[in-house]
N, CA, C and O of each residue as an XYZ file, in Angstrom:
356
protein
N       3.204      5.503     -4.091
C       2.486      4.256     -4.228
C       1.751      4.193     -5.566
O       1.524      3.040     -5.932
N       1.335      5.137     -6.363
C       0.862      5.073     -7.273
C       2.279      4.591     -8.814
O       2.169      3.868     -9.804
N       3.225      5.272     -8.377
C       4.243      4.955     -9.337
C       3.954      3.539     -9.307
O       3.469      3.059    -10.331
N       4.160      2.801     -8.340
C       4.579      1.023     -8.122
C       2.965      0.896     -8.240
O       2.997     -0.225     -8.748
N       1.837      1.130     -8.175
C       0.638      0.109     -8.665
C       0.828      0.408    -10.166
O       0.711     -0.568    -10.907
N       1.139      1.753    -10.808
C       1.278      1.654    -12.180
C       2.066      1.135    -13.347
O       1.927      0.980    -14.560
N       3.305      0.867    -12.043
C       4.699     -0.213    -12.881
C       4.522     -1.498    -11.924
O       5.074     -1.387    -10.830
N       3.935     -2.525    -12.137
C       4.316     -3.811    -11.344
C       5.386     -4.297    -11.916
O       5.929     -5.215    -11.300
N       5.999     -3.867    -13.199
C       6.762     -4.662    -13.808
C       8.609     -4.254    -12.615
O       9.792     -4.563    -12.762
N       8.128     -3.762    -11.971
C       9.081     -3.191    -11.065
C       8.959     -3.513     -9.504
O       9.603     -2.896     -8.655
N       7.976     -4.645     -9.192
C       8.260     -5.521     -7.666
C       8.757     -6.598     -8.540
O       8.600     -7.116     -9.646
N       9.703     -6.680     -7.033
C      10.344     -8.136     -6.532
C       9.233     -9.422     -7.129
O       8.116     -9.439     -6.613
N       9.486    -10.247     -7.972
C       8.511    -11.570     -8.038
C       9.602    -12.362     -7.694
O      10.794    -12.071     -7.590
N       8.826    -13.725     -7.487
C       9.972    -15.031     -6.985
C      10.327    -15.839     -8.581
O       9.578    -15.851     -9.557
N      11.464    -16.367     -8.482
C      11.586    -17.181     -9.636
C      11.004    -18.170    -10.407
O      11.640    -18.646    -11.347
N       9.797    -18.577    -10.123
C       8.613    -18.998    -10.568
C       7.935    -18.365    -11.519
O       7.115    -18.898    -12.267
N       8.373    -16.796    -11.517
C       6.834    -15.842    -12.491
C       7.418    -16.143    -13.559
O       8.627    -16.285    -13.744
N       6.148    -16.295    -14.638
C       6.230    -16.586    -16.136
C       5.265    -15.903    -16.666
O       4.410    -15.239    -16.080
N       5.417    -16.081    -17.875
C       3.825    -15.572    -18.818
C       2.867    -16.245    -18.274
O       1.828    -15.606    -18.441
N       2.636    -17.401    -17.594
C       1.192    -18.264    -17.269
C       0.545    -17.866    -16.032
O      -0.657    -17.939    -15.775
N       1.843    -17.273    -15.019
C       1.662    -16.521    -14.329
C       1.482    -15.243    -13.737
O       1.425    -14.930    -12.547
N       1.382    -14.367    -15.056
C       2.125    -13.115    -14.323
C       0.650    -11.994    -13.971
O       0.710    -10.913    -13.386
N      -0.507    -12.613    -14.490
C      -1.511    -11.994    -14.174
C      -2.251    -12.194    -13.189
O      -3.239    -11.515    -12.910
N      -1.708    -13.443    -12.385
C      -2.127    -13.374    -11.156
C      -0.991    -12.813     -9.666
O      -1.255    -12.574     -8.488
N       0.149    -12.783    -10.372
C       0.821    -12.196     -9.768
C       1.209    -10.483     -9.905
O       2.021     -9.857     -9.224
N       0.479    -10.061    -10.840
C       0.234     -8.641    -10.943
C      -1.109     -8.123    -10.491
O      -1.436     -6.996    -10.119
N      -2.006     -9.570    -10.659
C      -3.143     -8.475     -9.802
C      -3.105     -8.455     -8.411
O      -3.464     -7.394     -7.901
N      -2.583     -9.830     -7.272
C      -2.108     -9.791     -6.288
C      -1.429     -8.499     -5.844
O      -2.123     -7.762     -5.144
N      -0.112     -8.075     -6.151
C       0.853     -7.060     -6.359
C      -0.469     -5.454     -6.600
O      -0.262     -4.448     -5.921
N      -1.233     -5.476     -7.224
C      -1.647     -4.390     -7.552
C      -3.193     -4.114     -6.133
O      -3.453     -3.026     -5.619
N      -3.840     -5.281     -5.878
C      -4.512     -5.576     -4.469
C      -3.506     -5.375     -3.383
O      -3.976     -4.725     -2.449
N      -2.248     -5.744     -3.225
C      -1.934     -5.257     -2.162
C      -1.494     -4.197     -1.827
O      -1.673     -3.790     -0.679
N      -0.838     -3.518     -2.708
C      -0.747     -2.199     -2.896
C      -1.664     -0.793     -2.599
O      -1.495      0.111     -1.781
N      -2.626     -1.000     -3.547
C      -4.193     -0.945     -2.647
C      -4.637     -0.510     -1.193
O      -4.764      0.546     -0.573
N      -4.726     -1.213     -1.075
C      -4.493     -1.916      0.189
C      -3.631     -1.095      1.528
O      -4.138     -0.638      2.552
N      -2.526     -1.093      1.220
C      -0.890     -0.126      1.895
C      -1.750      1.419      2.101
O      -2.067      2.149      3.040
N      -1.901      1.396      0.544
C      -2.187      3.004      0.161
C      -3.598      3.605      0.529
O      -3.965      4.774      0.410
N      -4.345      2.449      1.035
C      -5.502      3.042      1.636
C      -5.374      3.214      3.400
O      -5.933      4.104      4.042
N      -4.387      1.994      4.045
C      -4.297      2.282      5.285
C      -3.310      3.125      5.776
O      -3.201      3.287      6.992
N      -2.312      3.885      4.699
C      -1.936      4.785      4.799
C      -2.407      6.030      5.064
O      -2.085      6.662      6.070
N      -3.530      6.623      3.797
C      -4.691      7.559      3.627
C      -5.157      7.399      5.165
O      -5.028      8.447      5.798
N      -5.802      6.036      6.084
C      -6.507      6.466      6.981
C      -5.169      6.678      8.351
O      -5.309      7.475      9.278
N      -4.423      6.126      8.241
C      -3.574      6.903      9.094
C      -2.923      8.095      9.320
O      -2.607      8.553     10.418
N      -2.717      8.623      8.127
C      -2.778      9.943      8.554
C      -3.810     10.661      8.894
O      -3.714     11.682      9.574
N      -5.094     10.104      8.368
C      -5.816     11.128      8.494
C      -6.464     11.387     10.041
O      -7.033     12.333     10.584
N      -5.950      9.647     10.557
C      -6.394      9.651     11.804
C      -5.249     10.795     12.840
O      -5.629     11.718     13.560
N      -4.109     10.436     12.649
C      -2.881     11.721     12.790
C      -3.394     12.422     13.027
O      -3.703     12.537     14.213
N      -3.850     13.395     12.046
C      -4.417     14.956     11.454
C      -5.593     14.683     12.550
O      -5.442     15.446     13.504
N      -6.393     14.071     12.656
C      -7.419     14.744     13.327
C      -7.262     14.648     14.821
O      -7.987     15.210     15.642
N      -6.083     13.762     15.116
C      -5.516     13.356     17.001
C      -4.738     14.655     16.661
O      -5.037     15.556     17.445
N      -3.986     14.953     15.884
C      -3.362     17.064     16.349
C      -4.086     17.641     16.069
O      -3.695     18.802     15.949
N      -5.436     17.462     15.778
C      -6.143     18.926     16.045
C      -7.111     18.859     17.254
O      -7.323     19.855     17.946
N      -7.544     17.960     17.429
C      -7.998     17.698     19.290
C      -7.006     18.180     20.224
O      -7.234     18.994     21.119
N      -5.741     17.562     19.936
C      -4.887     18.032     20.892
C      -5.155     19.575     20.760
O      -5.834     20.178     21.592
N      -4.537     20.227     19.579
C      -4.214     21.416     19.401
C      -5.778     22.044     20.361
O      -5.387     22.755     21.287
N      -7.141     21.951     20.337
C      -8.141     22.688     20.108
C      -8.296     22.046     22.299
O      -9.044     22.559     23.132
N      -7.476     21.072     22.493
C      -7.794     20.412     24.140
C      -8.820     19.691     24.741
O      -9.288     19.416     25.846
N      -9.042     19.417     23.013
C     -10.010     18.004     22.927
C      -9.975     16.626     23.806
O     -10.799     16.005     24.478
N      -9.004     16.514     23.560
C      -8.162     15.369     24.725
C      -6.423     15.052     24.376
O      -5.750     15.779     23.646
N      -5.956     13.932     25.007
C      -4.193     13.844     25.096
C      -3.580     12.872     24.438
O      -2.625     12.223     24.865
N      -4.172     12.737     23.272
C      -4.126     11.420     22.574
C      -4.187     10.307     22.547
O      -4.967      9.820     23.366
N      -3.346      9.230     21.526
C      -3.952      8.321     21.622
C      -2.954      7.133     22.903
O      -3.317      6.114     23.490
N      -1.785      7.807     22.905
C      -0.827      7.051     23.868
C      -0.069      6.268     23.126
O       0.245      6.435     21.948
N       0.334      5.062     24.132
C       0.848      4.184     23.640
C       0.420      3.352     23.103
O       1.313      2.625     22.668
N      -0.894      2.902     22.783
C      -1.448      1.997     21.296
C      -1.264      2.324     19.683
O      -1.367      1.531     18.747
N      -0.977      3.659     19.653
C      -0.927      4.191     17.995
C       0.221      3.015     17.609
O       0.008      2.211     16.701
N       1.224      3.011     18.253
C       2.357      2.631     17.466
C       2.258      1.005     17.118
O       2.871      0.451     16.205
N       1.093      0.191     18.315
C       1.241     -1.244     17.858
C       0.818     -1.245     16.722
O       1.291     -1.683     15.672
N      -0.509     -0.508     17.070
C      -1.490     -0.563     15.982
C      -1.093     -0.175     14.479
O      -1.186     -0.800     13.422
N      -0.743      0.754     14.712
C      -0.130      0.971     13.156
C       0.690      0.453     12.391
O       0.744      0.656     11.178
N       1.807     -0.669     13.390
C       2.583     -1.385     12.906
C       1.803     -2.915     12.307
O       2.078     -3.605     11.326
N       0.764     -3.064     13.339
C      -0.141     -4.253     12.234
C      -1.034     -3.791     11.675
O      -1.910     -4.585     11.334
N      -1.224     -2.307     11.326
C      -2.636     -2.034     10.587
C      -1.603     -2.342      9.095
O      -2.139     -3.036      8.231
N      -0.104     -1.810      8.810
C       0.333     -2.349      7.885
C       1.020     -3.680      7.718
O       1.215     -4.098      6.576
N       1.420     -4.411      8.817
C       1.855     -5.208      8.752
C       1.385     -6.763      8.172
O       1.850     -7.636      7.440
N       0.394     -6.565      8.831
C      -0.981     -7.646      8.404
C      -1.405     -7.620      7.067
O      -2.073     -8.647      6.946
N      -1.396     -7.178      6.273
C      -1.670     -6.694      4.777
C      -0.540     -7.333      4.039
O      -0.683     -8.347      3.356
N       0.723     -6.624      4.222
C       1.923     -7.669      4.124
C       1.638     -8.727      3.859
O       1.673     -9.339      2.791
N       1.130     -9.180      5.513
C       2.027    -10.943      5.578
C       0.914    -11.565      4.678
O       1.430    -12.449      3.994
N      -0.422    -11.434      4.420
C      -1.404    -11.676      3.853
C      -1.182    -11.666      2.366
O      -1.670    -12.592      1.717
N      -0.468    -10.679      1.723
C      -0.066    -10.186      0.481
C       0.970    -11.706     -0.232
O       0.931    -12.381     -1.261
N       2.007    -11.660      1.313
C       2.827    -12.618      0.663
C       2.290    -13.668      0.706
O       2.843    -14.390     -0.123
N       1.421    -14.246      1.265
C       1.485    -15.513      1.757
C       0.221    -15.930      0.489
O      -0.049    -17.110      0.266
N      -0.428    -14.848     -0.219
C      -1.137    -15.919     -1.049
C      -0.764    -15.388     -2.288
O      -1.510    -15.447     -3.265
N       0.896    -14.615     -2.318
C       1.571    -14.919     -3.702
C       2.402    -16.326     -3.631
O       2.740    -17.041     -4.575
N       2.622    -16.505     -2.286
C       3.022    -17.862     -2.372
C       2.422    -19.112     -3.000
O       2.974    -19.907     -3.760
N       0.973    -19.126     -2.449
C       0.014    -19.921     -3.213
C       0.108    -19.744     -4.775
O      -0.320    -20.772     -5.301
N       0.457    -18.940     -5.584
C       0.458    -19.189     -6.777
C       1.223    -19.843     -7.492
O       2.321    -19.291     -7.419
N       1.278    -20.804     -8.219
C       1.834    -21.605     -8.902
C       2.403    -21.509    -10.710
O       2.970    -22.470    -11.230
């Protein structure tokens, strides 16, 4: 994730980006990124610390919520990401 916040010149833009645009569509791109790479950081770390409870018989985890959840802890960021590169003109 750091490669792609340090090259934006390397996401997908829509056929709209120009020079008038491209600094709001690189800082977008570089906020959402951000973003990925921080709720990444806390998911694992939440991981790491649900196997070491387990491991130590702390308790039996988290069940069947990890997986919604994690699918909109990134997912939501996404749709948010795209939807106000859309707004740019």
């Amino acid at each position: 994730m750091i490669k792609l916040r340090k090259h934006l010149q390397w996401h997908n833009y829509p056929n709209r980006f120009n020079d008038s645009n491209a600094k709001q569509f690189y800082l977008q791109s570089r906020k959402m990124i951000n973003q990925l790479k921080n709720i990444c950081v806390i998911i694992f770390t939440v991981l790491l610390i649900e196997s070491v409870s387990i491991a130590l018989g702390w308790g039996s985890g988290f069940g069947i919520w990890s997986l919604p959840i994690t699918i909109l802890a990134v997912g939501i960021p996404l749709i948010v990401g795209i939807m106000k590169q859309r707004k740019i003109k």
